[in-house]
N, C-alpha and C positions, 0 to 999 in steps of 0.2 A: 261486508257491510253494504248493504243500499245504498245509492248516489245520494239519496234524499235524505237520509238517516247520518251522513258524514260531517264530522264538524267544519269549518272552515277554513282549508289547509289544503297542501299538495299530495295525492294519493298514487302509488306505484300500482302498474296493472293487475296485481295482486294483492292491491290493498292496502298496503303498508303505509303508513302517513311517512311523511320525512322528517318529522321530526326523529323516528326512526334510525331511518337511512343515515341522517346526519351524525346522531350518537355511537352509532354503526363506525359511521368515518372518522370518527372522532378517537372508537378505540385502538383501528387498525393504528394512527398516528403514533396514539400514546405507547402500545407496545412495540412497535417501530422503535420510538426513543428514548426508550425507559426498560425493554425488558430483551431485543429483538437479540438471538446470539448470530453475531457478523463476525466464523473465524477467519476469513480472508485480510478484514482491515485489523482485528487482534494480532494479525501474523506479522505483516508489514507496516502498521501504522501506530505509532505513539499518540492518543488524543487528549491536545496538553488547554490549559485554562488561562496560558498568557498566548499575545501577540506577536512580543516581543523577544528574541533569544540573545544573550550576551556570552560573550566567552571574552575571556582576561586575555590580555596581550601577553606575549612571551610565555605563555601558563606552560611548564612542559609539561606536566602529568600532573593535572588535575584533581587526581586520587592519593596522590603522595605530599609527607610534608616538606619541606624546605629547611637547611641549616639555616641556622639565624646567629647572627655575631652580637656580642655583648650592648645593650640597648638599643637592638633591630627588633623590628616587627613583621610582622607577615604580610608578604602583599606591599609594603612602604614605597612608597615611589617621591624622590627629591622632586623630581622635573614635570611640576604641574600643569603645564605649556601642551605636554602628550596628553593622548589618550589611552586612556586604562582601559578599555574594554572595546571589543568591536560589538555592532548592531544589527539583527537581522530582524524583519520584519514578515512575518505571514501574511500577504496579502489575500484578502476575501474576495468573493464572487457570489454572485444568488443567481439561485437558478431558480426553474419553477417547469411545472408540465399544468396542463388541461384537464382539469377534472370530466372535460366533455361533460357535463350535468347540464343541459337546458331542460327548459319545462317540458316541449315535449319527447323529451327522450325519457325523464322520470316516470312519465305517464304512460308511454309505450314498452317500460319494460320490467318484469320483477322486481323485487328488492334482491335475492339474491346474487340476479346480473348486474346490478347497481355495485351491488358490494363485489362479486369481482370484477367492473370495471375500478373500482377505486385501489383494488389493492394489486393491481396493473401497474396503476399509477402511482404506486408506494413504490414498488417493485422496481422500479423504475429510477429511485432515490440511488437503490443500491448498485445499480450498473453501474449509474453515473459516477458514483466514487468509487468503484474499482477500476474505471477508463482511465479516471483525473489519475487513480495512484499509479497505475499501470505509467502515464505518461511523466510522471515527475520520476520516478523510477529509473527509464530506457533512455531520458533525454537530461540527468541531472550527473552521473558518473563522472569524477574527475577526470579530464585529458591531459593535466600538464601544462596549459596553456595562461595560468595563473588568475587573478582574481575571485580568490578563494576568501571567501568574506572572515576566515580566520588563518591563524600560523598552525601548522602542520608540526604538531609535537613530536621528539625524537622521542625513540623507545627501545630500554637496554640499549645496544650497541646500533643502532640502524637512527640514521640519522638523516633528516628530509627535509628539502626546498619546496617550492612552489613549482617546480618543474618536475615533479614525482605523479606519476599518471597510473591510474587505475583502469585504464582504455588498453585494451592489449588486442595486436592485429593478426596476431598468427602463432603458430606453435612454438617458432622459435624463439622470440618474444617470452612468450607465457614463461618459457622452462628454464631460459637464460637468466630472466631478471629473479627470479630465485634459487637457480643453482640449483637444478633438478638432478640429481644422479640420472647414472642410465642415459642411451642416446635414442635419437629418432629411428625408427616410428613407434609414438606414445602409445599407451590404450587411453581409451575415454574418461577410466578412473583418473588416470595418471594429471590427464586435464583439470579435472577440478579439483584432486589434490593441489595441483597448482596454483590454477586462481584462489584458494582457501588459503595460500601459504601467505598470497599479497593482504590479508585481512590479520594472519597471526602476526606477521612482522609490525604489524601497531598496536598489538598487547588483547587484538579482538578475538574471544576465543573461544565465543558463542555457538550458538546452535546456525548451521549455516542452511540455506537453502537454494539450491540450482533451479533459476526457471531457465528451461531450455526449450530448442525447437523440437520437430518431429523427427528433424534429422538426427539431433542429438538422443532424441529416447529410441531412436533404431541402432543405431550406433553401443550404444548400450545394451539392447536386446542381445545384438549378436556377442555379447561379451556375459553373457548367462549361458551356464550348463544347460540342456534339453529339456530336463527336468524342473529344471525352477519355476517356483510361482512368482510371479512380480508384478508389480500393481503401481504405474507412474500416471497421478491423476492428473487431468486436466485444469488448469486455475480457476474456473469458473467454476469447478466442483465445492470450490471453499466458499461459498456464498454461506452452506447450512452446517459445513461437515467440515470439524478441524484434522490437519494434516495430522496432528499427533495419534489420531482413531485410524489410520488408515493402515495398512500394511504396503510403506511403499518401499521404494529401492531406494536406500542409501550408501553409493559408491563413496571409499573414503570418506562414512560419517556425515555426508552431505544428502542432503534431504530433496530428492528431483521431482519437480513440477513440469510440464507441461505447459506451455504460453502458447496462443495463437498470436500475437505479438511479436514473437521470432521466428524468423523463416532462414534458412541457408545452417550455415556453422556457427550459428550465434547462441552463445547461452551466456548467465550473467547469476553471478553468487554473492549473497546477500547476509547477513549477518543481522539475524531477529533480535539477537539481545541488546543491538546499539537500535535498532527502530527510529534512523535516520530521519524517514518521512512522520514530519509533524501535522497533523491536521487541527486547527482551529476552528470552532465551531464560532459562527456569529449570531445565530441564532438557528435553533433545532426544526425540524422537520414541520410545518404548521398546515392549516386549512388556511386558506387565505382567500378573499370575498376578492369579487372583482376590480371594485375601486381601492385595494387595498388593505391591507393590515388583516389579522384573524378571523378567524369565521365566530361571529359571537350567538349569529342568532338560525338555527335550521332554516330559512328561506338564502343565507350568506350560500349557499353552497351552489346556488344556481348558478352557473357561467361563471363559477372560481374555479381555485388552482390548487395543487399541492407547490409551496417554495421552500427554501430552505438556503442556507448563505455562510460557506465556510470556506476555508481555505487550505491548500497543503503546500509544504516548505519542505522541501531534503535538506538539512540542518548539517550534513557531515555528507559531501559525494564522495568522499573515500573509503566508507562500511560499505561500499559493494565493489564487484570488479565486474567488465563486460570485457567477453571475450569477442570480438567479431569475425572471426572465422575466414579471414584472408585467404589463407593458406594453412591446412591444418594435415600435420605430419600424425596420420593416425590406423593403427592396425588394432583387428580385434585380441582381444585374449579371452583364454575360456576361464572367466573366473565368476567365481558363484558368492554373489554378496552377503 
């Protein structure tokens, strides 16, 4: 279209008005938060539609019912003075990036580099919540050291305080607190059979999965036959691609990922069907004009943002276990998974 011939509006150096552009941005948002498949936060993240999490005092097993004696009731409590339930709160945060959109940038550049500058910037959403869950994850794992915003239920015969730690330092550690048959030096299986056993002894008996170091998946390498194929992805591969499509290595039924995240003897086993890490959404992914609030009108996208404002809570640090890798009593064996 001729400069002369153009209605009155902002036009990309190829022509494209922004009103375009805008609807353009508009859609990348909406399939972002409406249709976009994210199997890395389906894997480790539960995303729940309260704030607020309660769990019962004294609750031992949550799933089970209670005898009750002749005009008792469930749950009854005489001594009104306690509290019935503890409180946990997911606290929010917003974040937000630069749409980089000035006027003369619009003007100086395609509409197609407009639109992948924007979905840069979408792209962008997604790191940031696999960083946050990556860090609620490596820095939430019970130690033992108490203030555990609930009571630690017994289960069958295994019975626990608040001094029961899912933080384990070394081999000897790992193998002892469960009574490993067999003595030192473990294979690598033998390890996360281990750390899985700290996850079964509380009735969790889910789909488990090992994020480990580099050390950890060479360590494992050497404990496949010559012959074997094996395939241990990297965690950022789960941005498009779920672990379940993958053909990876599962030592002892455990599902091994890749983490740049752990470096040395460190790997940490996790239990997807409790999906500990809760993220609360406070409001979804939006366009946001510069003085604030939604992008309503195509000129709003000038020197705005993409923001977005949610939160995550590990709601149970005991569904995973970290191994830190002190001292790790470990020989290969030739075994083929």
């Amino acid at each position: 279209m001729a400069p002369g011939n153009r209605e009155p509006q902002l036009y990309t150096a190829d022509d494209v008005p922004l009103t375009e552009v805008a609807e353009n941005a508009q859609d990348i948002v909406d399939y972002f938060n409406n249709e976009a498949e994210q199997p890395f936060m389906d894997l480790f993240v539960d995303e729940v539609d309260q704030q607020t999490f309660i769990q019962e005092i004294n609750e031992a097993r949550p799933d089970q019912f209670e005898p009750l004696a002749e005009g008792e009731f469930p749950g009854f409590q005489n001594d009104t003075s306690k509290p019935r339930y503890n409180e946990l709160t997911i606290r929010t945060t917003e974040y937000g990036k630069s749409l980089g959109m000035t006027q003369k940038y619009i003007e100086d550049v395609t509409s197609d580099r407009l639109q992948g500058k924007i979905q840069e910037v979408i792209d962008g959403a997604t790191e940031t919540m696999m960083d946050d869950v990556f860090d609620v994850i490596f820095n939430s794992v019970y130690d033992g050291s108490g203030g555990l915003w609930f009571e630690i239920p017994d289960y069958g015969s295994y019975e626990f305080d608040d001094s029961h730690s899912h933080q384990v330092p070394d081999t000897s550690a790992l193998m002892n607190d469960v009574s490993m048959p067999g003595s030192a030096p473990y294979t690598a299986q033998e390890h996360f059979e281990a750390a899985a056993e700290h996850l079964y002894h509380h009735g969790w008996t889910g789909e488990k999965v090992a994020l480990v170091s580099k050390e950890w998946k060479f360590k494992l390498k050497q404990e496949l036959t010559h012959d074997a194929t094996y395939h241990i992805p990297m965690a950022e591969n789960l941005r498009n691609t779920n672990i379940r499509d993958m053909d990876s290595v599962q030592p002892g039924g455990v599902t091994v990922i890749q983490s740049p995240y752990l470096t040395g003897d460190e790997f940490l086993i996790y239990d997807t069907n409790i999906q500990p890490v809760k993220m609360y959404t406070e409001r979804e992914l939006q366009l946001t004009q510069p003085s604030g609030g939604p992008v309503m009108h195509p000129g709003d996208i000038i020197n705005g943002s993409a923001t977005l404002d949610y939160g995550l809570a590990n709601t149970n640090p005991l569904a995973m276990v970290e191994f830190s890798g002190v001292d790790v009593d470990w020989e290969a064996s030739q075994t083929r998974y």
